[in-house]
C-alpha positions in Angstrom: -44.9 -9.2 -3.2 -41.8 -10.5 -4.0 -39.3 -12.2 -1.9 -36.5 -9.9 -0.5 -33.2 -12.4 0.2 -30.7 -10.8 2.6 -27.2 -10.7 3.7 -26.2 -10.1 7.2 -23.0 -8.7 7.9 -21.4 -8.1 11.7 -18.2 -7.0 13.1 -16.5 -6.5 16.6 -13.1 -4.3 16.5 -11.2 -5.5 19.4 -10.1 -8.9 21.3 -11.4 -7.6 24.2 -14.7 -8.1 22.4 -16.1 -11.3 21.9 -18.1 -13.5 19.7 -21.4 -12.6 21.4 -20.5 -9.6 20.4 -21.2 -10.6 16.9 -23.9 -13.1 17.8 -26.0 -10.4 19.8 -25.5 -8.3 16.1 -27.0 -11.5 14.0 -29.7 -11.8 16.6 -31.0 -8.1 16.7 -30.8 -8.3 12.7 -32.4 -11.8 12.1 -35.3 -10.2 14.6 -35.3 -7.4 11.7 -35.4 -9.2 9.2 -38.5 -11.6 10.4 -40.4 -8.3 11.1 -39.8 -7.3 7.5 -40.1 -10.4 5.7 -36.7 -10.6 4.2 -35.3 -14.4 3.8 -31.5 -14.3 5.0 -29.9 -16.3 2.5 -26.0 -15.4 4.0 -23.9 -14.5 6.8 -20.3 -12.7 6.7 -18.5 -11.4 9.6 -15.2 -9.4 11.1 -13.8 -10.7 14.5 -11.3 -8.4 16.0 -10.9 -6.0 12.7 -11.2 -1.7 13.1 -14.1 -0.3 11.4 -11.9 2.5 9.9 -10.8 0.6 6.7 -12.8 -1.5 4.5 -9.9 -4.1 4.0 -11.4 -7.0 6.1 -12.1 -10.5 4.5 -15.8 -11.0 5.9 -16.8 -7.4 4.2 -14.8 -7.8 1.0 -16.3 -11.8 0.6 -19.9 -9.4 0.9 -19.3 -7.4 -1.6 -17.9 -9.9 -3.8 -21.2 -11.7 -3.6 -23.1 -8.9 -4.0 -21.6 -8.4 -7.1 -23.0 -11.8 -8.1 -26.1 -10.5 -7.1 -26.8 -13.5 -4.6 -28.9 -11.5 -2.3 -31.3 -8.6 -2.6 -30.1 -6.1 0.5 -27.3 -6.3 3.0 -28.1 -6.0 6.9 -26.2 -4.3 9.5 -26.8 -3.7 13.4 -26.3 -0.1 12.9 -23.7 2.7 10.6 -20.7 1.5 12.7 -20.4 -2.2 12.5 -20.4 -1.4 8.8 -17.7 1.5 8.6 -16.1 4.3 11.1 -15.0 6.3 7.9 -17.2 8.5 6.3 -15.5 8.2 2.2 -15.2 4.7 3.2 -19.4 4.1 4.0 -20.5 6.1 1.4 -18.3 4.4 -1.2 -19.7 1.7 -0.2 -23.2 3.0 -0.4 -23.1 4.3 -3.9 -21.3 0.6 -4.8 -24.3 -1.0 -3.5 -26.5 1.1 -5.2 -25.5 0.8 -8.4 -25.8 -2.4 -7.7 -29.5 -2.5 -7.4 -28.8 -3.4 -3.6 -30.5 -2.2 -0.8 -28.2 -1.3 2.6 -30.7 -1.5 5.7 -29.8 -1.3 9.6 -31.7 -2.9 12.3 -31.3 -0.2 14.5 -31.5 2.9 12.1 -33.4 4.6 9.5 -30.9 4.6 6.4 -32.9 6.3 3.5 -31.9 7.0 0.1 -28.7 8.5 -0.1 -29.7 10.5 -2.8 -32.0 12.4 -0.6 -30.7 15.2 0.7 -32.3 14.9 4.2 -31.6 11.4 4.0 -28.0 12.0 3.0 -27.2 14.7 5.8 -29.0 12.4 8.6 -26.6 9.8 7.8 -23.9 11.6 7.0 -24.2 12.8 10.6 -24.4 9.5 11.6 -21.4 8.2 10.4 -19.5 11.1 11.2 -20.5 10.8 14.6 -18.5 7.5 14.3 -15.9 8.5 12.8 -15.4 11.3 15.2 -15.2 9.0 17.9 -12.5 7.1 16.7 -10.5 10.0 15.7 -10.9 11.3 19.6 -10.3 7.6 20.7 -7.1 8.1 18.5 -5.8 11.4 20.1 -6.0 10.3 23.3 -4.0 6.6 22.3 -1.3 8.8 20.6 -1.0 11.1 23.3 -0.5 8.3 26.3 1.6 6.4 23.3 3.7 9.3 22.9 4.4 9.4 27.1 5.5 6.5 27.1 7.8 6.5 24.4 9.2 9.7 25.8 10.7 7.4 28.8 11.5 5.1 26.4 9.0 2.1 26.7 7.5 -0.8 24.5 5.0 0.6 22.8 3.3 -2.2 20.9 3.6 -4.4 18.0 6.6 -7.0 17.7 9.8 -6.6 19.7 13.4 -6.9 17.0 15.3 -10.7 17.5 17.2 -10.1 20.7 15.0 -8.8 23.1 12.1 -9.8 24.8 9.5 -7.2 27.1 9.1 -7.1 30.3 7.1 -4.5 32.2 7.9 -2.3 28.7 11.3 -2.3 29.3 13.7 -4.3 26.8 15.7 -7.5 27.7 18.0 -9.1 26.4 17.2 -12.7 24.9 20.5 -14.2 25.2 20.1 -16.7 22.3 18.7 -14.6 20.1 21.5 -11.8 20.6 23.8 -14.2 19.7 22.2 -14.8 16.6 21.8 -10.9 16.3 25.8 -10.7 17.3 26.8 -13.3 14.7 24.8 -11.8 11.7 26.5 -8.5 12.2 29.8 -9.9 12.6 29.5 -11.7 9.8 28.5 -8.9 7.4 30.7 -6.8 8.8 34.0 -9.4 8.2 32.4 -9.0 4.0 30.2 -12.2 4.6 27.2 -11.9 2.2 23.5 -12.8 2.7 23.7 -16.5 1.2 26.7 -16.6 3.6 25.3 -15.1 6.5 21.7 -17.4 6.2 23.0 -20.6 6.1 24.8 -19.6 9.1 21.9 -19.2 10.9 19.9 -22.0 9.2 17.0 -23.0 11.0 17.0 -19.4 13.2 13.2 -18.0 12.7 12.4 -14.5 13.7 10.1 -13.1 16.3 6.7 -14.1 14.3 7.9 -17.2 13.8 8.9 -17.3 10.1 12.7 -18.0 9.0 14.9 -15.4 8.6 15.0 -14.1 4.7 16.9 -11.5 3.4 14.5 -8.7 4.0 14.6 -9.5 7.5 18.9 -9.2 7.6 18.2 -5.8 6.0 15.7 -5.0 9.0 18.2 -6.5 11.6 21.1 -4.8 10.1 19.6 -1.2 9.9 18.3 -1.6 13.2 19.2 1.2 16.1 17.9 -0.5 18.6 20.9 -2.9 19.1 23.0 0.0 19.5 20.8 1.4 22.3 18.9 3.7 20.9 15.3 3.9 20.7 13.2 5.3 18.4 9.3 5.8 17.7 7.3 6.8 15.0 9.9 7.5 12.6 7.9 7.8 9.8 3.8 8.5 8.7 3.7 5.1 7.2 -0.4 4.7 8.2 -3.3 7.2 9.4 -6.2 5.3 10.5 -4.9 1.9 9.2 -4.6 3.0 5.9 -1.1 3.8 4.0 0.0 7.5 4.5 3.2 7.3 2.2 5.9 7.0 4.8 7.6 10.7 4.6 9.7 11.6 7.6 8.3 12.7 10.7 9.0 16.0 12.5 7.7 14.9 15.8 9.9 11.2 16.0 11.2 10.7 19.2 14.7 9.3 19.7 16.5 8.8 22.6 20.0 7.3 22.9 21.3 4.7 25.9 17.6 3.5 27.1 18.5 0.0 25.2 20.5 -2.1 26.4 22.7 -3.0 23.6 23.8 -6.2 21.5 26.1 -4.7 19.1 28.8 -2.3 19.8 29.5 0.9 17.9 32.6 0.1 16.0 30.6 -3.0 14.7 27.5 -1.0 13.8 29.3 1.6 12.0 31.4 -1.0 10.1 28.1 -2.5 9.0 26.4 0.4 8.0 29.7 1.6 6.2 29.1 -1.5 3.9 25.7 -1.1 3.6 25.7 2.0 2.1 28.6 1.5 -0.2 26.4 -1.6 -1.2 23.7 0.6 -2.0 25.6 3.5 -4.1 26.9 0.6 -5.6 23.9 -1.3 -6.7 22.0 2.0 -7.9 25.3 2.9 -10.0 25.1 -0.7 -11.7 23.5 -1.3 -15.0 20.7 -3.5 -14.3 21.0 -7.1 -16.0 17.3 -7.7 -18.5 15.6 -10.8 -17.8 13.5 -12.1 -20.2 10.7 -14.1 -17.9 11.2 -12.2 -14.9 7.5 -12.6 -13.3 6.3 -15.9 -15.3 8.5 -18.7 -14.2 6.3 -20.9 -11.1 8.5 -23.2 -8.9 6.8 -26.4 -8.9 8.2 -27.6 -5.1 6.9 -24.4 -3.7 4.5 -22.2 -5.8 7.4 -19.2 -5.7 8.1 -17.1 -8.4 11.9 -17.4 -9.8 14.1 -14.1 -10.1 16.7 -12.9 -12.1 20.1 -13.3 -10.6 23.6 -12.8 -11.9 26.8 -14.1 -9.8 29.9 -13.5 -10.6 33.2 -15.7 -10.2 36.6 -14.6 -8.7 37.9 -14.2 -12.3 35.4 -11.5 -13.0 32.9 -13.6 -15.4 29.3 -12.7 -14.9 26.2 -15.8 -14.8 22.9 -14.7 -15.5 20.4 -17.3 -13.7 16.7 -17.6 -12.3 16.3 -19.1 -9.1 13.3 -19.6 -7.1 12.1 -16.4 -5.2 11.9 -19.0 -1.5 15.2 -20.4 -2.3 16.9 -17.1 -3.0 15.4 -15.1 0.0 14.9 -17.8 2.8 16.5 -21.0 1.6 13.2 -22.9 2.3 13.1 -24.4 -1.0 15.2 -26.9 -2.7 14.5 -26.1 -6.8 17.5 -26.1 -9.0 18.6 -23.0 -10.8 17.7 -22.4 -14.1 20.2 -20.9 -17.2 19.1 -17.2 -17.9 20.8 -17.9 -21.2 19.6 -21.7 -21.9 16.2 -20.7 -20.9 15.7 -18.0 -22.6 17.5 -18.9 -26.3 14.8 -22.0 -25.7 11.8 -19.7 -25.4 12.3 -17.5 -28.3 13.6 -20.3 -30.0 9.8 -22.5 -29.6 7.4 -19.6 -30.1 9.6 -18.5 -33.3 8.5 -22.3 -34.3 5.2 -22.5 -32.6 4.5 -19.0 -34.9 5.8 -20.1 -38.3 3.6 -23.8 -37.8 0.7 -22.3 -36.1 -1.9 -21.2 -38.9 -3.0 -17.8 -37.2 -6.7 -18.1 -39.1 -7.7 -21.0 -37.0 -5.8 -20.1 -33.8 -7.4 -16.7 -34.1 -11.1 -18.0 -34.5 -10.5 -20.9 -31.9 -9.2 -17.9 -29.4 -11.9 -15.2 -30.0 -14.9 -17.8 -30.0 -13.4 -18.6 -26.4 -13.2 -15.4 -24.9 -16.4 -14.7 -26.9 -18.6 -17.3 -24.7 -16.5 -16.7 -21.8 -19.0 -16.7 -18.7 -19.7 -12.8 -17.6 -19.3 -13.5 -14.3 -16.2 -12.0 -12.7 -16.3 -12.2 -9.1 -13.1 -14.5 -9.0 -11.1 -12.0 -11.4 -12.2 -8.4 -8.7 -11.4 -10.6 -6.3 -8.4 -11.3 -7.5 -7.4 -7.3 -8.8 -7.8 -6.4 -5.2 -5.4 -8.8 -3.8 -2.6 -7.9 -6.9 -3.6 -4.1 -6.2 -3.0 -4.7 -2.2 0.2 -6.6 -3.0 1.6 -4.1 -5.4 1.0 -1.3 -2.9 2.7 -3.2 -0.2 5.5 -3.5 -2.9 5.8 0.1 -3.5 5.8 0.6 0.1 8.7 -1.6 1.0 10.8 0.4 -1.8 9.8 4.0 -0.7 11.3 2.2 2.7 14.4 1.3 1.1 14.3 -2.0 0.4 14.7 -3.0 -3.1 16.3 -6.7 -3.9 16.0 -8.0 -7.7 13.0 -10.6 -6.6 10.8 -7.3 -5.4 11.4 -6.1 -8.7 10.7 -9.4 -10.4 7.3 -10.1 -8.4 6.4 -6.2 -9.1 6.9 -6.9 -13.0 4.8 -10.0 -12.6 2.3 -8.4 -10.3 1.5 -5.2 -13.0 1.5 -8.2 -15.6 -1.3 -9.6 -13.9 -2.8 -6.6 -13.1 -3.0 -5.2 -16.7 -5.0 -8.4 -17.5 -7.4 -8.8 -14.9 -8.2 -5.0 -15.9 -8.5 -5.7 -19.6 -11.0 -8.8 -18.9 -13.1 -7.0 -16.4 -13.3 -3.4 -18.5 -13.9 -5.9 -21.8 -16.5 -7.2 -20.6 -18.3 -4.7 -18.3 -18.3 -2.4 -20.7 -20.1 -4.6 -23.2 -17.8 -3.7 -25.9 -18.3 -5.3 -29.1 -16.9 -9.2 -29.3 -13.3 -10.0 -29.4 -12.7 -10.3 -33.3 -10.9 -13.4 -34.8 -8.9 -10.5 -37.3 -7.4 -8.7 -34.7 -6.0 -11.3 -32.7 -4.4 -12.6 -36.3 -2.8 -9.5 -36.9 -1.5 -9.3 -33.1 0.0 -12.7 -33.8 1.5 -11.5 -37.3 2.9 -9.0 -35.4 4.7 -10.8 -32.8 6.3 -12.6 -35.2 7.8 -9.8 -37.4 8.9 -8.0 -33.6 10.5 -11.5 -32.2 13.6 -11.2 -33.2 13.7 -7.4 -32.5 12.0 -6.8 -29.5 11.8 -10.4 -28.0 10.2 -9.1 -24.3 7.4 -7.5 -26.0 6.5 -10.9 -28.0 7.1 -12.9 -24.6 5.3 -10.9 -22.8 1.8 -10.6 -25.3 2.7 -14.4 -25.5 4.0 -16.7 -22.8 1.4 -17.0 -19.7 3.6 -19.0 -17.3 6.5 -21.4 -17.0 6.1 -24.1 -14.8 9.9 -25.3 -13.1 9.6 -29.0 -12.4 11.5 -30.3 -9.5 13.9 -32.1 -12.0 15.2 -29.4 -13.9 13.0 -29.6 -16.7 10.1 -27.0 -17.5 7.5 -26.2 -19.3 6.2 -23.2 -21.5 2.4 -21.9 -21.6 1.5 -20.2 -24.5 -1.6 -17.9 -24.9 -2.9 -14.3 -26.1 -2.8 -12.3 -23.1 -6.0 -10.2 -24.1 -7.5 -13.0 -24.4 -7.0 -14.9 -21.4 -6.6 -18.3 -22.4 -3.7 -20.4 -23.4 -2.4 -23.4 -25.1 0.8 -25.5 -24.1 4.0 -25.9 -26.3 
């Protein structure tokens, strides 16, 4: 009989859990696994993370390596440890299946799920789960709800100014003067740039400096008027997105807060604000070549398009690193839009007329060609662009839209468009990249350079590296391919 290697996997959902918690689970399944003769070869676990998504690093590291095929079955203590969401299990079920890899509990008969008595006993399993948390829920929300009716704390990270005590709000007198001299300042016509070196240094209640996002936050704010206000909007449902439309039951009550700002400031700043807005949706938005592919070598931060203009009414198109621009945490000089991107076009119109596309061609497809099939790193790597793209689209829905969300979006699709095209390429066994195509893909980014230049850069250009002295330096690669040379 063959050896059977196994995969444990364990999770606790709360801190007031511990890590016997997840101990007692690896003991109760290592004592399965010795009964059944299956050699555990690896370990992943969840401290403190809800069952009712499966967007935890200890579970998605599992299925990465079960992807690789490292292990024969996966382990859990029972249904729950593994998921408390019914689509969520069974995805996961099928996954593994197709997989050729077996899901077992210590505690539980889990048959085949293509059964249908096996199916319906765990379906009733896991929906016995999943039931529980959804009571567990109504009853949270409900004694959430009474308290926010009398207009107490009700979790989750207090706005600069205020501290809790006894889930009332408190002034934090050095913070509200921070809070005080950001909207003053905004409201005497002070911009962001302005208003963040000003308070240099300030970092907000989790600790990280104060950005531009987080003036947007402060400034829209009701809370430093007084009012309070709770669940606003169905942003999640069960930890999981739920597209942040307005919600009929909010609760907002006016005068519970003590306030920081007063109203003729607040409505002097929102005034602005939304004149800033009609404005900036009214303006034609400047193109940027290399939005999305220009790496800041101080910081690792992407560099966004940005275009000033002087008190004689000229406009300067630059990029400027994405950490310098929104927190002033890095120190990378600003690039010419214009300089840059003249010298772009410029060096792959001469790397295309010198290059001699036969060779190039076959040298590129031969790589891709004997390119290793495993692709672990590049799923791994899709599910973090997909989660950040999400979190993108999220924070626009919201309202909050500044050129370097736009930028990292555009560079974020980029990336996603690729991993895609390398995992579907070569999962679906398609026949090899030929040497022929990618020739005529380079013809054809030479005839379209000069008329549609973005297209060319992006099929072309795979990143831009911005050194610390000004200089830079221009990758250059077939993006179906994967792989790059340097100019």
């Amino acid at each position: 009989m063959a050896e059977i290697r196994g995969a444990r996997y364990a999770r606790y959902s709360t801190d007031r859990q511990t890590d016997n918690s997840i101990e007692y689970q690896f003991a109760k399944i290592e004592e399965y696994c010795q009964k059944n003769k299956i050699r555990l070869v690896a370990s992943y676990c969840d401290k403190a993370k809800s069952g009712t998504n499966t967007d935890r690093e200890g579970f998605r590291a599992m299925v990465a390596a079960a992807m690789q095929h490292k292990f024969d079955c996966v382990v859990v203590y029972d249904i729950t440890r593994g998921s408390r969401d019914v689509a969520d299990w069974f995805m996961f079920r099928k996954q593994m299946s197709l997989l050729g890899i077996q899901v077992v509990s210590a505690t539980q008969h889990l048959g085949d799920i293509t059964d249908p008595s096996d199916f319906l006993t765990e379906l009733i399993s896991v929906g016995l789960g999943e039931h529980q948390v959804l009571d567990t829920r109504k009853k949270s929300i409900a004694g959430t709800t009474e308290r926010a009716k009398k207009g107490l704390f009700c979790g989750g990270v207090p706005p600069l100014g205020y501290d809790i005590e006894d889930g009332q709000y408190i002034i934090n007198d050095a913070e509200a003067n921070v809070v005080r001299k950001i909207f003053a300042m905004y409201a005497a016509g002070k911009g962001y740039a302005a208003i963040l070196e000003a308070v240099k240094g300030v970092k907000g209640k989790r600790g990280k400096p104060i950005g531009k996002n987080s003036l947007y936050s402060i400034l829209r704010n009701e809370r430093y008027i007084g009012t309070y206000t709770w669940f606003r909007r169905k942003c999640k449902l069960m930890r999981k997105w739920a597209g942040g439309s307005p919600n009929p039951d909010a609760i907002r009550i006016d005068g519970v807060i003590p306030p920081i700002i007063d109203g003729k400031t607040w409505i002097e700043v929102q005034n602005r604000m939304d004149d800033n807005k009609r404005r900036a949706s009214n303006k034609a938005k400047q193109d940027y070549l290399l939005s999305g592919l220009i790496e800041c070598e101080a910081c690792g931060g992407t560099y966004v398009g940005h275009c000033s203009t002087n008190t004689k009414g000229y406009q300067s198109r630059c990029y400027i690193c994405g950490d310098k621009y929104r927190t002033r945490t890095c120190k990378a000089k600003n690039i010419n839009a214009d300089e840059i991107e003249t010298f772009v076009v410029q060096q792959l119109k001469a790397f295309l007329l010198d290059a001699d596309f036969s060779e190039v061609a076959k040298t590129i497809a031969d790589r891709v060609n004997s390119a290793s099939p495993d692709l672990s790193a590049e799923k791994r790597e899709l599910n973090s662009v997909i989660e950040k793209i999400n979190n993108g689209t999220k924070a626009i829905l919201s309202g909050i839209n500044y050129p370097e969300l736009q930028d990292e979006m555009d560079k974020l699709r980029l990336r996603k468009s690729e991993l895609e095209d390398i995992i579907w390429r070569t999962e679906s066994n398609r026949q090899p990249v030929r040497a022929e195509s990618i020739e005529k893909l380079l013809n054809d980014a030479l005839e379209n350079l000069s008329e549609n230049p973005r297209e060319t850069i992006r099929q072309l250009v795979t990143k831009i590296y911005a050194h610390v002295d000004g200089t830079f330096t221009v990758n250059v690669g077939v993006h179906i391919a994967g792989c790059g040379g340097r100019i």
